[in-house]
N, C-alpha and C positions, 0 to 999 in steps of 0.2 A: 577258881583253880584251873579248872578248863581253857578258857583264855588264856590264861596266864603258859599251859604249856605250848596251847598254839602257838604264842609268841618265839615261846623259843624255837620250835619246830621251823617255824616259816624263817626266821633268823640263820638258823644254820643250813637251810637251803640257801639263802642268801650266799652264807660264806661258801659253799658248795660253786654256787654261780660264778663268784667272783674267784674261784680258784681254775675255772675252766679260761676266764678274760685273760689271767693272768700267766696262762700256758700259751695260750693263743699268739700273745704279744710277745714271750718269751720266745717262741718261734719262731715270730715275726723276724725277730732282732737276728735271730741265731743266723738265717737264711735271707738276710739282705741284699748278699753278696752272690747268693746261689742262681746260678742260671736257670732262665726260664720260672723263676720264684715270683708270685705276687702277693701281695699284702692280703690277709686273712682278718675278716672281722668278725667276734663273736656277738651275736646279736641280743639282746634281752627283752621277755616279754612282760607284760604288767600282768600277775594274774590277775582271777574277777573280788572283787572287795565290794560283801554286800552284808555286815553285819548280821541285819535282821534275817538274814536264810542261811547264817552260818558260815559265809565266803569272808574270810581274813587275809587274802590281797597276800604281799609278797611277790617276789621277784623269779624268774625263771629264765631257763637255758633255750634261746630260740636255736636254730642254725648255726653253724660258721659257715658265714659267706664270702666267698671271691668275687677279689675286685679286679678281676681281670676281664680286658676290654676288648674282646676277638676280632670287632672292627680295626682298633689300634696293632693288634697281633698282625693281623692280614697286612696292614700298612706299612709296617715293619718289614715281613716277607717279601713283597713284592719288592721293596725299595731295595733291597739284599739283591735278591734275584738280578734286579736289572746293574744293583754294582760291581756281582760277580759277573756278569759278562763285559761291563766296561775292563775291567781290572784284567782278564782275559785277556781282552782283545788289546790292551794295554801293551801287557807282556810279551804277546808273541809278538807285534808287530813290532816290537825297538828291536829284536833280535835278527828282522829280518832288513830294516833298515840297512845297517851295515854292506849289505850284500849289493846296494845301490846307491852306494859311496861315490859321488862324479869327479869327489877331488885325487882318491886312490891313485897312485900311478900302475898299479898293477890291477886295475879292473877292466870291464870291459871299456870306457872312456878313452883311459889313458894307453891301454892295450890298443884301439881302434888308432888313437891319436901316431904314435909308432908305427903301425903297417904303415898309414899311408906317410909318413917321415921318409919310410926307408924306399918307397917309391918316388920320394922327391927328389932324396939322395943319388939312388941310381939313373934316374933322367940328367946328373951331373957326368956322369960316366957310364954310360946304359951296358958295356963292354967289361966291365969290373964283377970278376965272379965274387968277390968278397961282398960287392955290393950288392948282389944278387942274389946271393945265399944270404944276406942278411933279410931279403925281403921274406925266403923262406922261411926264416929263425921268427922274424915278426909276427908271419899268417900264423904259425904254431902259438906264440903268445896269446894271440886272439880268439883261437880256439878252447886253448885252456880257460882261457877269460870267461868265455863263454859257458863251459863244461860246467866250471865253479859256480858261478850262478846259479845255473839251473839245477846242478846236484844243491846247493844250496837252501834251496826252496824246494827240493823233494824230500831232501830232508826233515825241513818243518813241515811238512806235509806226512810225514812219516810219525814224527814227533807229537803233531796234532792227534792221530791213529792212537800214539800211547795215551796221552792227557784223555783222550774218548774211553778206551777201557779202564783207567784209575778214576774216570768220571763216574761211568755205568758199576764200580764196584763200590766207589761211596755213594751212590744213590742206593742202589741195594743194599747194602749196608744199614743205614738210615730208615729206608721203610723196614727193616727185621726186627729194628730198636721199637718201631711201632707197632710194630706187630702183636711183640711182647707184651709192649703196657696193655695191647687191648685185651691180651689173656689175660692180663693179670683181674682185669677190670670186668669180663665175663666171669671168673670166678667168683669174684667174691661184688655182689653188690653195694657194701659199703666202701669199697675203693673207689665208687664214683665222686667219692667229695675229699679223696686225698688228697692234700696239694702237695705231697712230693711227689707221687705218679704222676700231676698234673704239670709242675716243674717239666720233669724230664721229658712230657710229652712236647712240651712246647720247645724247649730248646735246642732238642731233637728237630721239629720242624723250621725250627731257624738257621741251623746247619743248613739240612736239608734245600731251602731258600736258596740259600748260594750255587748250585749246584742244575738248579732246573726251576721253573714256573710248576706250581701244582695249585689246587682248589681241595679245602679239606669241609671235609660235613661230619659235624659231631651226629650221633647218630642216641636213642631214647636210652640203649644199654652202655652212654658211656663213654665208647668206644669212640674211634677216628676212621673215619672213610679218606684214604689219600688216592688222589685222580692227577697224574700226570698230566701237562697241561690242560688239565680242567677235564680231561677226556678218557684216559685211559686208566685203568685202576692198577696201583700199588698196592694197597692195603685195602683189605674188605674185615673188617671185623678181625680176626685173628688169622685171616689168611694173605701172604704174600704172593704178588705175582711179579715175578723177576723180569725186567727189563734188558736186551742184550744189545751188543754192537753189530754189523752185519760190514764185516769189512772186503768181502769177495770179489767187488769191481771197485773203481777207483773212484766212486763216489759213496762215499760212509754213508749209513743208514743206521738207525736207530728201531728197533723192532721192539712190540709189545711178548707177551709171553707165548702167543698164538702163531708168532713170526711175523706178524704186519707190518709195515712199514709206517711208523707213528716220527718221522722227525718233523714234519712241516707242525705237528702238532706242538713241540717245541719251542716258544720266541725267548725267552730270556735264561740269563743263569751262563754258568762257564760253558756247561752243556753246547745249549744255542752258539756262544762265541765258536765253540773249534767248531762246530758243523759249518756255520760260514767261512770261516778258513779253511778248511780242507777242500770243504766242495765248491765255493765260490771263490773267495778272494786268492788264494794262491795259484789255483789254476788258471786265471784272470792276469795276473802278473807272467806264469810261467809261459802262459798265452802270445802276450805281448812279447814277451823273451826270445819266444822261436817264431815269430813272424818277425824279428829283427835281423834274428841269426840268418834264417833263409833269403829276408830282403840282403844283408849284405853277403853271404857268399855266391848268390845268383847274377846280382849286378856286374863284382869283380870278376868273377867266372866269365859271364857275358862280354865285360870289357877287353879282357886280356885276349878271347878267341878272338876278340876282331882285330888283334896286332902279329904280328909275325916274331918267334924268335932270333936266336943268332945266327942259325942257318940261314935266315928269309922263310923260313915255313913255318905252316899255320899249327901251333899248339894243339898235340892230340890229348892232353890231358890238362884237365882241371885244376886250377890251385888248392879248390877247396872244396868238399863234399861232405856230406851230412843224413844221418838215416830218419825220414820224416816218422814214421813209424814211431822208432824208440821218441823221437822227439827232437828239434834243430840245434836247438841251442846246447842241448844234452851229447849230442854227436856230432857234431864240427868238430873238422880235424883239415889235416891238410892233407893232400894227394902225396904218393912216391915223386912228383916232378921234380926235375931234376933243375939244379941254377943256372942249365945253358938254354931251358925249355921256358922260362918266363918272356911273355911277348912284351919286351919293351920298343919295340919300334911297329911303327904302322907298317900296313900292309906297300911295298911299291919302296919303303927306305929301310931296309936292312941295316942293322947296328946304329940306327936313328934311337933317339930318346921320347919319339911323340907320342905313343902310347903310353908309357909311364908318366908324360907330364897327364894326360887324358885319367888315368888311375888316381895320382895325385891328388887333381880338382875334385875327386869325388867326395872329396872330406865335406867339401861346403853343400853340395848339393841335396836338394830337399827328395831322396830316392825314396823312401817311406812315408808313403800317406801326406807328400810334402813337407817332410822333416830330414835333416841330415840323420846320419846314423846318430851320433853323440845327442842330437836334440832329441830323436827318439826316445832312447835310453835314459834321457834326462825323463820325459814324459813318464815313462813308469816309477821310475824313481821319484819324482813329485807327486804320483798318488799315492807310493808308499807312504809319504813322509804327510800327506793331505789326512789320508787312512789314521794314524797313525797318532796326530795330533788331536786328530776328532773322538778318536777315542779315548786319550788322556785327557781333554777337556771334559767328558762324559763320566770318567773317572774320578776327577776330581768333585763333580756335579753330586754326582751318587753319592759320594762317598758324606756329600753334605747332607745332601738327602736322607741318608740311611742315620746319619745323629739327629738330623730333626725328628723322626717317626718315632726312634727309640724316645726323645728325649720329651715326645708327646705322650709316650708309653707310658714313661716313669712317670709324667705328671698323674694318670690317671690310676695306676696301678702298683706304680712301685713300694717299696718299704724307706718309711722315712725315721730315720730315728728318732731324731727331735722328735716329731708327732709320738713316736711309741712311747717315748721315754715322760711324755705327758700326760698319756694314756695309762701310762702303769701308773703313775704318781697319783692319778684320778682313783684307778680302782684299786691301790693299795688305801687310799682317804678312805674309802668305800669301806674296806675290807677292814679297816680299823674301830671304824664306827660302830660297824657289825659287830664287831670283837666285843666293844664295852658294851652295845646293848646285851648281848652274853652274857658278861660279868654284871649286869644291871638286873636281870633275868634271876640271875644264880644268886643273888643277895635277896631280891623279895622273895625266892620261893625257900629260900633257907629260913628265911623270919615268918612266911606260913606256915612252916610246918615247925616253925618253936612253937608259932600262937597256937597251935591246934594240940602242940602236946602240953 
């Protein structure tokens, strides 16, 4: 009789077991789809089965264990990280493209191509105020040409400033998410083996991924240690430390909560992309810009004081002037001179044309760094478009990269249904078996207890 009920006792443990396998799986299924989710296994143990001392065996509830693979997690993040700053530096650079357009007729090229037109035109008739004010009208196009450029890329530079602050407030944003879970996960000690707190911890840091390089350390309570590139601390246990912009001088800086200066600490993520463009790559272009601006309005400037006007006298004022300060290419404009003050003739031939053919020829000559102006101007323009392509190739790269890590993820962790739905199949057999030894049970011990009355 004794036996007889252990049998059923250990039996309905059993079904007890198998109704936890079959929660487990059901979950499974439910959250296949849910981000930062990985497959849950409920584990079973044998109990001890040793007749002679009274051990009748049966089956028990070990753990639920996660198969998730934080080597594969990390591979994932990073690969994220370094596609959010191709993808970055993607976007901004086609935007700025434009700006270094050589076929444009209204850019700086084709604006440069026109001044010196209209000094070829007036060496046909050096005496021609129409032709002469047109020279005016031209140097003005050139200046604007120039103005637009370079507000152009201050702009993006301006622009980058914002994307920096909508950067450091979903960073912030993201470690508060974590923050969270780890209170939630100091409260109460059996949230350490929740997988939906563990879900949302992770997906959260897969965001996060995008956005900047960190190093995270699971820590004995639980909890997530996040370390801005690898160094500076976001998240300590339930406490946040905010991250700010420092935009005061004209090189952005990234500061920890202390006020330090943590950008070089930076390499990957959108983060990393605008700090390079703001503090390197634009100013590097805008660089190039106004060492063109200044190489050609000094040259001209230079050229024309060595010719005489329509009087015979030597030009007391400049064609073109520009504020180094604000910036050259920013401030090129043209002087008040007047169309009878443009020196088209050399010095000794008054109402001669040989100083404007002398202006002219300067289209071709190599006055910057042994480059014409227009070849110049091609030069940064060809690194924009160098810049630009390298990092759509990168973009594209990443972007493969970041499905192969996931898709090494999912091999290791993910939820498959097929598998669940063979798993359930398995411990619904189980669960059934269970069931008749039950009714197997319930029939000998009804006919023990006839024979006994």
């Amino acid at each position: 009789m004794g036996n007889l009920l252990s049998s059923i006792l250990h039996t309905a443990d059993s079904i007890r077991v198998f109704d936890r396998q079959l929660a487990v799986i059901q979950n499974n299924i439910t959250n296949a789809s849910t981000p930062g989710y990985v497959r849950q296994n409920q584990t079973l143990t044998a109990q001890p089965f040793q007749l002679d001392i009274g051990l009748t065996g049966g089956v028990g509830a070990g753990g639920v264990v996660s198969a998730r693979s934080e080597y594969a997690e990390e591979g994932v993040r990073r690969q994220q990280s370094l596609f959010g700053q191709a993808q970055q530096k993607a976007t901004d650079l086609s935007q700025i493209e434009p700006l270094f357009d050589l076929t444009s007729p209204y850019g700086v090229p084709g604006s440069l191509s026109k001044f010196f037109q209209s000094f070829s035109q007036l060496s046909v008739n050096p005496n021609d105020q129409v032709a002469r004010q047109s020279v005016i009208d031209r140097a003005g196009e050139v200046g604007v040409s120039f103005n637009q450029t370079a507000a152009g890329l201050t702009a993006s530079g301006n622009g980058a400033d914002r994307q920096i602050r909508s950067t450091i407030d979903g960073i912030n944003r993201l470690a508060g998410q974590i923050r969270d879970l780890n209170a939630i996960r100091r409260q109460s000690a059996a949230s350490g083996s929740d997988a939906g707190l563990d879900a949302q911890a992770h997906a959260t840091l897969e965001q996060l991924a995008e956005y900047a390089d960190f190093s995270v350390l699971q820590q004995a309570d639980g909890t997530l240690t996040v370390l801005l590139g690898g160094q500076t601390p976001l998240v300590l246990g339930d406490h946040q430390y905010l991250v700010q912009g420092d935009f005061s001088t004209s090189s952005t800086k990234i500061v920890d909560a202390n006020g330090v200066d943590i950008s070089k600490q930076i390499s990957s993520g959108k983060l990393a992309a605008l700090l390079e463009e703001k503090n390197i790559i634009l100013p590097g272009y805008l660089s190039d810009l106004n060492t063109l601006a200044r190489a050609f309005s000094d040259e001209v400037n230079y050229k024309l004081a060595a010719g005489v006007d329509t009087s015979g006298a030597t030009p007391i004022r400049d064609l073109f002037t520009y504020n180094a300060t604000v910036g050259e290419a920013f401030s090129l404009s043209v002087t008040d001179i007047t169309a009878a003050e443009i020196a088209a003739a050399r010095p000794g031939a008054a109402g001669g044309n040989g100083n404007a053919l002398d202006v002219a020829a300067m289209l071709d000559s190599g006055l910057v760094n042994g480059f014409t102006f227009t070849q110049y101007f091609g030069n940064i323009g060809g690194r924009v478009g160098r810049d630009l392509s390298t990092a759509r190739e990168r973009q594209e790269s990443q972007a493969a990269s970041v499905a192969q890590s996931r898709n090494l993820r999912n091999e290791v962790s993910s939820v498959d249904i097929n598998e669940e739905a063979a798993h359930l199949m398995q411990v619904q057999r189980a669960y059934q078996a269970a069931g008749k030894v039950i009714t197997v049970l319930n029939e000998l011990t009804d006919t023990l207890f006839q024979m006994i009355r």
